[in-house]
Structure formats: C-alpha cells, structure tokens
C-alpha positions as CSV (number, residue, x, y, z in Angstrom):
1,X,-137.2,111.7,10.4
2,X,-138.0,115.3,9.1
3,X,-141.1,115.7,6.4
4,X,-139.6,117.7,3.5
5,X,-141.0,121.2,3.0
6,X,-143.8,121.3,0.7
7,X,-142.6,122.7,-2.3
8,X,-144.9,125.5,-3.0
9,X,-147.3,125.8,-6.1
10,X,-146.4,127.4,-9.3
11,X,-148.5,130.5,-9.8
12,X,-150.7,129.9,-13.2
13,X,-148.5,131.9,-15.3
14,X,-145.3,129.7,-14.2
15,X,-148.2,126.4,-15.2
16,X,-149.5,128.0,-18.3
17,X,-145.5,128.8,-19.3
18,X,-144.5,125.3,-18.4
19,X,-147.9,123.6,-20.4
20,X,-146.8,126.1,-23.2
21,X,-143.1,124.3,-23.2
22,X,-144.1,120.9,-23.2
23,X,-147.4,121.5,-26.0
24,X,-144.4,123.1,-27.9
25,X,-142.2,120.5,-27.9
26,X,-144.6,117.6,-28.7
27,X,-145.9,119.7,-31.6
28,X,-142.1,119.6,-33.1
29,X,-141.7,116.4,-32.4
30,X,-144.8,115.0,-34.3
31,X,-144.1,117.7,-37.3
32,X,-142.4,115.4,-39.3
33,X,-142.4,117.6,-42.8
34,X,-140.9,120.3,-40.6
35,X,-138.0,117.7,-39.3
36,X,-137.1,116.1,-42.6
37,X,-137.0,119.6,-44.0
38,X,-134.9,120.5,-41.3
39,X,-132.8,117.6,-42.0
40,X,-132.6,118.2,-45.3
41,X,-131.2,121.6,-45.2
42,X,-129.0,120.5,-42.6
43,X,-127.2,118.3,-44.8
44,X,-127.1,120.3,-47.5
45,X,-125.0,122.8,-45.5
46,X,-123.0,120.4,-44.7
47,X,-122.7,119.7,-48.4
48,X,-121.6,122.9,-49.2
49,X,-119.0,123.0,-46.7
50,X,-117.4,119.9,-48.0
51,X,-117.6,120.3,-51.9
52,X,-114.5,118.1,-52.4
53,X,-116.1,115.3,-50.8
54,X,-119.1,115.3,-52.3
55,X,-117.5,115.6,-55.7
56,X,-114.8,112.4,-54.7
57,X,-118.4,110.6,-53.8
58,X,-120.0,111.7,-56.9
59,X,-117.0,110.0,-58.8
60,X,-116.6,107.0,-57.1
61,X,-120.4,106.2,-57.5
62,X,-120.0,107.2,-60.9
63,X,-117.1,104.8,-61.5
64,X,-119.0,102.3,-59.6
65,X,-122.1,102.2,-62.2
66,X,-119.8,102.5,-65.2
67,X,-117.9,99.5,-64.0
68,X,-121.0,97.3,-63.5
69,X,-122.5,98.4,-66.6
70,X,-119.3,97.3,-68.6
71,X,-119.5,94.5,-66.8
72,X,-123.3,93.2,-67.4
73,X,-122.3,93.7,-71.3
74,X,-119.6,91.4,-71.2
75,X,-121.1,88.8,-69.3
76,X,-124.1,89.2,-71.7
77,X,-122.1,89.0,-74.8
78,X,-120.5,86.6,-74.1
C-alpha cells in the first residue's frame, strides 16, 4: 500500500478566506429577523405574481367566515 500525498497547507489567506465563509454563513443562519424578513418579502413577490390567486383565497376565506357567522346566529336563535 501507497501513503497518500500529503495535501499541502492552505496559505493564511486561503484559511482567513475559508474562516471568513464559514463565520459568514453561521452569522445568516442565526439572523433570524434578517430570514423572516427575507421570507416575508419572498412571499410577497410571490403574491404579486399571482394576484388572481390571492384574490380567489381572499374570497373563499371570506365566504368561509360569512358562512359560520350566519351559522352561529341561527343555532343561537334558535
């Protein structure tokens, strides 16, 4: 059996580059205002592209309430 070749070590520049990568990272990961801000604008993009669907939602949630307040008053009056 062969050794493998050592791999030879990253200058400090290449280390300090990689460390600044990985510190980067972790810092976006742990920003939690930053992500659900993110996601936030994310959807409402996506919102924006679909108008018709959101306004079809809107309805049928709309509907939905209507209905079960109609509802709640009959059984009530009753």
């Amino acid at each position: 059996m062969t050794d493998p070749q050592p791999q030879p070590e990253p200058s400090v520049a290449e280390q300090r580059a990689a460390l600044a990568s990985t510190v980067d990272a972790l810092h976006r990961k742990v920003d939690v205002p930053a992500r659900v801000k993110a996601g936030a604008r994310h959807e409402l993009d996506r919102v924006r592209q679909q108008p018709r669907g959101v306004a079809a939602a809107g309805l049928v949630s709309a509907f939905v309430v209507a209905y079960v307040a109609v509802r709640q008053r009959r059984r009530h009056s009753h």
